[in-house]
C-alpha positions as CSV (number, residue, x, y, z in Angstrom):
1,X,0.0,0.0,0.0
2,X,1.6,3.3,-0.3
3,X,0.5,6.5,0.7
4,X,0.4,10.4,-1.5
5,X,-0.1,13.4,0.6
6,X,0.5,17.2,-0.4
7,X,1.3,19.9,1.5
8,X,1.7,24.0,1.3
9,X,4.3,23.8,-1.0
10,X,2.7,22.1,-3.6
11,X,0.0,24.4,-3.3
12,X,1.9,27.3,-3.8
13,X,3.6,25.8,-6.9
14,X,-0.2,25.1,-8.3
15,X,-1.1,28.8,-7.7
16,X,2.4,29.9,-9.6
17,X,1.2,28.5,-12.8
18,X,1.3,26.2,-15.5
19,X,5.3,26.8,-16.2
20,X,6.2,25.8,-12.2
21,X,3.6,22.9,-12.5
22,X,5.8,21.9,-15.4
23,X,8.6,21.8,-13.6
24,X,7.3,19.5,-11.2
25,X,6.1,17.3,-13.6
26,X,9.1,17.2,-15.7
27,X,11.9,16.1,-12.5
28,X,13.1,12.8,-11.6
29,X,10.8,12.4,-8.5
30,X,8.0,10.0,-8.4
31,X,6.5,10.5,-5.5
32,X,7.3,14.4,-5.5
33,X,4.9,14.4,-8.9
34,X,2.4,11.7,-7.4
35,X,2.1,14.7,-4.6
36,X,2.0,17.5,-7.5
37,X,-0.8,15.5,-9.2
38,X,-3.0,14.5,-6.2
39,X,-3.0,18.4,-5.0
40,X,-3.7,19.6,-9.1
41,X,-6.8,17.4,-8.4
42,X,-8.1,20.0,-5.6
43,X,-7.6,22.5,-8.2
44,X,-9.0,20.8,-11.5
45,X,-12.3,19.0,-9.7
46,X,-15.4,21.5,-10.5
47,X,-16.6,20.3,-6.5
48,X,-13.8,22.3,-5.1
49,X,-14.7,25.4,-6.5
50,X,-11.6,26.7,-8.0
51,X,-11.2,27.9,-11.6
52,X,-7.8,28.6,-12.8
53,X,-7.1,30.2,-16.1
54,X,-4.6,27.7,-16.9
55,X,-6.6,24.7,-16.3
56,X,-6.2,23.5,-20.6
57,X,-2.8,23.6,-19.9
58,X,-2.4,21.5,-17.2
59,X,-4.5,19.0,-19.1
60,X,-1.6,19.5,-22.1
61,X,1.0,18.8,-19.4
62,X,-1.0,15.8,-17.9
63,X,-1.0,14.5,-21.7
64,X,2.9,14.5,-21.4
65,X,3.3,13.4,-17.9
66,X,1.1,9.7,-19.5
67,X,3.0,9.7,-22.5
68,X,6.9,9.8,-21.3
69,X,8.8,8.3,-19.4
70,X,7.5,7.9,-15.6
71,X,5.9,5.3,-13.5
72,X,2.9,3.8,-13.7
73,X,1.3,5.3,-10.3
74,X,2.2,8.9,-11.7
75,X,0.7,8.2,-15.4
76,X,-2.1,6.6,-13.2
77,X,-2.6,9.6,-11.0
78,X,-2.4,11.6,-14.4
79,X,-5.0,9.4,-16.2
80,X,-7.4,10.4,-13.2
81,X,-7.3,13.7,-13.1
């Protein structure tokens, strides 16, 4: 079983914008971008509330994050959102 949490800092790189999310996404961290991805959710799903202008470009960057190389829990966490 493992276990994805997020935490102020990968809220703050959410509310920076689409070039810091790609950053994130783009690094050699798994479990750094499962976190990225699992907070993105709080800010893509229409029940939080949130609308960020940038929202089609995280979807673009979520199309490279399943497409290249990473693991299958982060293309997983990807697919989801």
């Amino acid at each position: 079983m493992r276990t994805v949490y997020y935490g102020k800092s990968h809220e703050e790189i959410a509310e920076k914008g689409v070039y810091a999310i790609a950053e994130g996404l783009k690094g050699n961290n798994a479990a750094e971008k499962e976190s990225l991805l699992l907070c993105l959710d709080k800010y893509l799903d229409p029940w939080f509330g949130y609308k960020l202008p940038y929202a089609n470009e995280i979807f673009e960057l979520l199309e490279y994050v399943v497409i290249n190389a990473n693991t299958i829990p982060v293309k997983e966490e990807a697919l989801h959102l």
